[in-house]
N, C-alpha and C positions, 0 to 999 in steps of 0.2 A: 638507509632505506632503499639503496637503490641494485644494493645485493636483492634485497625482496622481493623487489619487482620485478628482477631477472631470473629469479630464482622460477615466479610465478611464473614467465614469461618462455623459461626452457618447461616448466612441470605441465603448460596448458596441453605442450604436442605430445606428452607420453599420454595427453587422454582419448585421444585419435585413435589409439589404439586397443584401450579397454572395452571390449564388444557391451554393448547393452545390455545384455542379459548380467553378464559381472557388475555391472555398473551398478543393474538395479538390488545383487545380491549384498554388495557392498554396504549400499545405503540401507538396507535392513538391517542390518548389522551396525549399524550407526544407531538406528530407531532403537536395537534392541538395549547398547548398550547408555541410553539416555536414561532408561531404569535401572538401570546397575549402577550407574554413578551419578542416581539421583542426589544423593545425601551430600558429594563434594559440589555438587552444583547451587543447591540451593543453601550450603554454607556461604560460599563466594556470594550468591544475590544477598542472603542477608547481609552480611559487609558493604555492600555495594547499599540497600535499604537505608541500615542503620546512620549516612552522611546525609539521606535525603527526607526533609520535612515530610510528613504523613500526607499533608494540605497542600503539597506540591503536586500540581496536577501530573504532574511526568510518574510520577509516584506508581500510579496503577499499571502504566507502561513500562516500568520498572521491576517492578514485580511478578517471582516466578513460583507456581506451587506445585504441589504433586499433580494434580488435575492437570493444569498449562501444560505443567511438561508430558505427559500423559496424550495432550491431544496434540503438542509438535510432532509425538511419534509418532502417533495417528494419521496427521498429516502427511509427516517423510515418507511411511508404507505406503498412502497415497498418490504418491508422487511415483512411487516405483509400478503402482498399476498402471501409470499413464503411456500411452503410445510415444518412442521417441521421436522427439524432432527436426533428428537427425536424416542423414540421406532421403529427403523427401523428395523428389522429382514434382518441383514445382513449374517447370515449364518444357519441351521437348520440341524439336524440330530436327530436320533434315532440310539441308540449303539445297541450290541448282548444281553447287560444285561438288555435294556429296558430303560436306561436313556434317557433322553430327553434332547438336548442341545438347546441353541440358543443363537447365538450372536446378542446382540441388541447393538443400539447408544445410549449413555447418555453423557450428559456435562463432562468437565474436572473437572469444580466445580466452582473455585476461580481462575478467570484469571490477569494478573500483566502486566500493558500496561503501559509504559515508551515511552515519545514522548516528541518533542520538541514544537515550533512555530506553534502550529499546530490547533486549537480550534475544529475545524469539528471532529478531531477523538475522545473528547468525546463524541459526540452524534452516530457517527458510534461503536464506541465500546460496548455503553450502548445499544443500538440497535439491533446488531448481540449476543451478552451478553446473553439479559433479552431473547430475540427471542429460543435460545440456553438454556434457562435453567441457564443459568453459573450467578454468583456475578463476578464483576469485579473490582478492587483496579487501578484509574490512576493516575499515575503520573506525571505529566505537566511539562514543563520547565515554568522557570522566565518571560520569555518575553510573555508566553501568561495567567498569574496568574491571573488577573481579569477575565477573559473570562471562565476561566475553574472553577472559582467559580460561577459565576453566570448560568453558564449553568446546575451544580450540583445540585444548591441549587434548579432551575427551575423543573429538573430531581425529586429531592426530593418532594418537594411540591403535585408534583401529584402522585406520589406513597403515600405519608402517606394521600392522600384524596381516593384513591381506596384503603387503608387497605394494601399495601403491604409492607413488612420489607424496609426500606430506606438503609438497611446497604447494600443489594446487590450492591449499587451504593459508592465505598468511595473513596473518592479525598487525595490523602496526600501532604504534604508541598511543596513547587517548591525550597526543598533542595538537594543538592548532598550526601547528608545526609539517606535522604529518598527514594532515590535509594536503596544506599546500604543496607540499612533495609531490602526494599522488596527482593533484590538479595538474601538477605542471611534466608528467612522467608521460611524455610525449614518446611513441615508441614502445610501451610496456603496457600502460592499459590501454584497452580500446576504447571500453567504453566507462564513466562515470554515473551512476546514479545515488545521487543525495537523498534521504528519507530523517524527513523529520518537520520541523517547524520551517517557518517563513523566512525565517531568516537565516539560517541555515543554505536550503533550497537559493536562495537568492545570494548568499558567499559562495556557494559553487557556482552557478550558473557563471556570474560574474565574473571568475577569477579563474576559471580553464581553461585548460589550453588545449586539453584532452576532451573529446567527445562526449555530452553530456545527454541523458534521459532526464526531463524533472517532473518529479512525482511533487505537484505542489499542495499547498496546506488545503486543509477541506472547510471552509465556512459554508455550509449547508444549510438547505430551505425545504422546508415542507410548505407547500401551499392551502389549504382549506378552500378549494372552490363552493358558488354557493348550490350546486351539485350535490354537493358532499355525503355520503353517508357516517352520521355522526359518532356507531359505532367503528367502524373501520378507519377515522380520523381520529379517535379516542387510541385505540390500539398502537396504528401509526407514530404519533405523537411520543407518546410514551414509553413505546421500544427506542426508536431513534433518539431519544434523547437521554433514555436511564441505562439502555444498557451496557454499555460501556462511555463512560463522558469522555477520556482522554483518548479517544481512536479517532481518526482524519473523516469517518465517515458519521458520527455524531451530530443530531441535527443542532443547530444554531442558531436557529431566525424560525417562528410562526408567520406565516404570511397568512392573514382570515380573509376572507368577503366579509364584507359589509354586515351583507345578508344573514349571516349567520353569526353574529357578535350575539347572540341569545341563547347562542350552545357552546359556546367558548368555556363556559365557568364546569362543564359537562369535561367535555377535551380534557383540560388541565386538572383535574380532579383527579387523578392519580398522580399527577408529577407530585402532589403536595406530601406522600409518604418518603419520597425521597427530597423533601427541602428543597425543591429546582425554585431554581432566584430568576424570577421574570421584569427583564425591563419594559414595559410595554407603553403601545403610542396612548395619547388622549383618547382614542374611541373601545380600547382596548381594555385599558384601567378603568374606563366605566364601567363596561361591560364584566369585572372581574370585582370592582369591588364590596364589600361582606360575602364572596363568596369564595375567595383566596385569600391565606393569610396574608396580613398585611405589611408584616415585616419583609417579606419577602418579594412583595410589589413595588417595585422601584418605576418613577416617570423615565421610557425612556431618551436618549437625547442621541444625537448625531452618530455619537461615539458608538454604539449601541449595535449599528448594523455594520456589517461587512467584516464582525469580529467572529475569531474560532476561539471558542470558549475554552472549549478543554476542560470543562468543569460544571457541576449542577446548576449552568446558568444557562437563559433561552433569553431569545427578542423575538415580541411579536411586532407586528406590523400590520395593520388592517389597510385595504384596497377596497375599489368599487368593482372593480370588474377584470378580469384574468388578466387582459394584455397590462394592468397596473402591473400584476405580480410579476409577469413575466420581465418586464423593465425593469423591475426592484430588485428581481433575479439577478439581470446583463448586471447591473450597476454595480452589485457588491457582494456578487458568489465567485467565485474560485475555480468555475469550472471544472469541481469535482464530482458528486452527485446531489441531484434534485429532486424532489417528490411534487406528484399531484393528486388529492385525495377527490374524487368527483367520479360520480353515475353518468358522466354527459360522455359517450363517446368524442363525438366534433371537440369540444374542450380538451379533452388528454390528449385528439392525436395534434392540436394544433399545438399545446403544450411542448408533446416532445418534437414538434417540427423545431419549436423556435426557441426552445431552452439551449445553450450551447454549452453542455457540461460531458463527461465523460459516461458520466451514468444517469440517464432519467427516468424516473420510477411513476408508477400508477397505483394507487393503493396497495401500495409496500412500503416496508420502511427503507432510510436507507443506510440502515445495520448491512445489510446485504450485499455492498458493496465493499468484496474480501475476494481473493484469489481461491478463498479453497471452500466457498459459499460457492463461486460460479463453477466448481468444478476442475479449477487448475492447481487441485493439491494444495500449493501455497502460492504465496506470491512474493515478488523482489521488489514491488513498490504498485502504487498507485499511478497511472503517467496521468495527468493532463494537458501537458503536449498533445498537436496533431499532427504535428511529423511526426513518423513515425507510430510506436505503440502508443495505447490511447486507452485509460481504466487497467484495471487488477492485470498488471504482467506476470504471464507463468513462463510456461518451458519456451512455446511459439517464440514469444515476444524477444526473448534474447537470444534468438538466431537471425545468422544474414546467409548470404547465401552464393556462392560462384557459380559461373560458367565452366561446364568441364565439355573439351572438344574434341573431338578424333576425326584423323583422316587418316589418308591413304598416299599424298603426298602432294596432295592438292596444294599449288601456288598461287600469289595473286597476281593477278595482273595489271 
């Protein structure tokens, strides 16, 4: 592996050189042909499918259709509309000696993406990547290995037909092996970013040696203040919890007021068409029972909060009054996105004053929280990190930036 990472590590500098406008011609041309080879793509995903339980929540993350692939193109063209974020003149001075400074944006270089079930994020990665100037090294999990070879080799194909070094793009083994390689490839990647589950996330962090981003897991709260508008908490609820279960931004925990345990059985009245399994506290299960099935109403217990489902399951939690929820937040959210469903101005702004997550929402859901939702095409991870980038990272996020200086022959003294 470590030809790879040199390989990636000579192909970053030939991108210094490919002007933007090529860049962005290239990766159309990539979008375009994601429909031409749709059928060997989505042969690879079913292979990749067919090892994985239907019931396994990685399952939906796993899976790729005409439509999915349909909207990565969508996306990739997207990304080619966006302004580069490259040679930007982020700071500018003239000294007393006459130097001339300037801080401009350049790539990191060599970027190291460790992901699970996931097939989309090679084409989101190579996309904000190539977009950026950067090579990129991914490393896949097992369960999505056919998918993430045929999507490469697709990736390949049409760069060595435009003339461009192939190695910017390198895929390594779906070993735990080749992880650690990359973790410890000091010198070739710059940067590391892990995307995936908790634990995952938490063996890199752990185990690098190389520069890490972490985009950690999403255990997500909607709050119900007793503000609340009960249809726009009904809608809230329900998107963020049904429309995709297995995505980091799916909600996970109901936090109610008190006050309004009397429209709770209203709220949840839609999740019952998708079977959403509710563990809910003593004031909650009162407030829900003969009006939720009751198979599906589970008392819930300790375990209950501070979990990412990943699945048609929710925890409620009922509070007396905001700063409850907001505490129930610190204690066992993720620091990824949070919701507040309430008419009370002073409530939401004090909400997002003291919520400490990367994204916090006001009567929205928080599905919304996607890189190409906020208008960054796609994205290379979620960060919740605050060094550094922080929510849905696009093109911005994975650049840093030198000093470039000019004199005249000016010395110091």
């Amino acid at each position: 592996m470590l030809e790879q990472f040199s390989i990636a590590k000579s192909a970053s500098r030939t991108l210094a050189l490919i002007p933007d406008s090529r860049r962005d011609e290239i990766l159309r041309n990539v979008a375009d042909a994601i429909s031409q080879h749709e059928s060997d793509i989505l042969e690879a995903n079913a292979m990749d499918l067919a090892r994985m339980d239907k019931n396994n929540p990685l399952y939906d993350r796993l899976q790729l259709t005409p439509q999915r692939l349909a909207d990565i193109a969508s996306d990739m063209r997207h990304v080619t509309m966006l302004p580069s974020p490259l040679g930007r003149v982020l700071d500018q001075r003239t000294l007393d000696n006459g130097l001339k400074l300037r801080r401009v944006s350049v790539p990191f270089g060599v970027i190291g993406m460790v992901f699970e079930a996931r097939p989309n994020v090679a084409f989101d990665v190579f996309s904000l990547c190539f977009k950026s100037g950067n090579a990129c090294v991914l490393k896949g999990g097992r369960d999505a290995e056919c998918s993430n070879i045929a999507i490469v080799n697709m990736i390949h194909s049409v760069l060595a037909a435009e003339g461009v070094d192939t190695g910017v793009v390198q895929l390594l083994p779906a070993t735990h092996e080749a992880t650690a390689e990359m973790l410890s490839a000091v010198g070739f990647i710059d940067v590391c970013i892990p995307r995936g589950g908790r634990r995952l996330i938490d063996f890199v962090r752990d185990n690098a040696k190389v520069p890490v981003i972490e985009t950690g897991a999403g255990v997500v709260h909607t709050y119900m203040d007793k503000d609340a508008d009960t249809e726009i908490a009904t809608r809230v609820v329900n998107n963020a919890k049904t429309r995709r279960v297995s995505v980091c931004n799916a909600l996970d925990c109901l936090i109610v007021h008190s006050d309004r345990l009397n429209d709770l059985p209203v709220v949840c009245e839609p999740l019952k068409a998708a079977s959403v399994k509710i563990y809910a506290d003593a004031e909650a299960m009162t407030a829900l029972a003969g009006h939720y099935p009751a198979e599906l109403l589970i008392p819930a217990t300790k375990e209950s909060f501070g979990t990412e489902f990943m699945a048609y399951t929710m925890a409620i939690k009922t509070v007396h009054t905001a700063g409850e929820a907001i505490e129930h937040i610190a204690n066992y959210g993720s620091g990824h996105s949070e919701c507040i469903v309430t008419e009370n101005k002073d409530t939401a702004e004090s909400f997002q004053k003291q919520v400490d997550a990367a994204c916090v929402y006001v009567n929205a859901p928080t599905s919304f929280t996607d890189g190409a939702q906020f208008g960054l095409g796609a994205e290379i991870g979620i960060s919740t990190q605050k060094l550094g980038p922080r929510g849905p990272m696009g093109l911005e996020e994975i650049t840093t930036y030198k000093w470039l200086i000019e004199g005249r022959g000016q010395i110091r003294g």
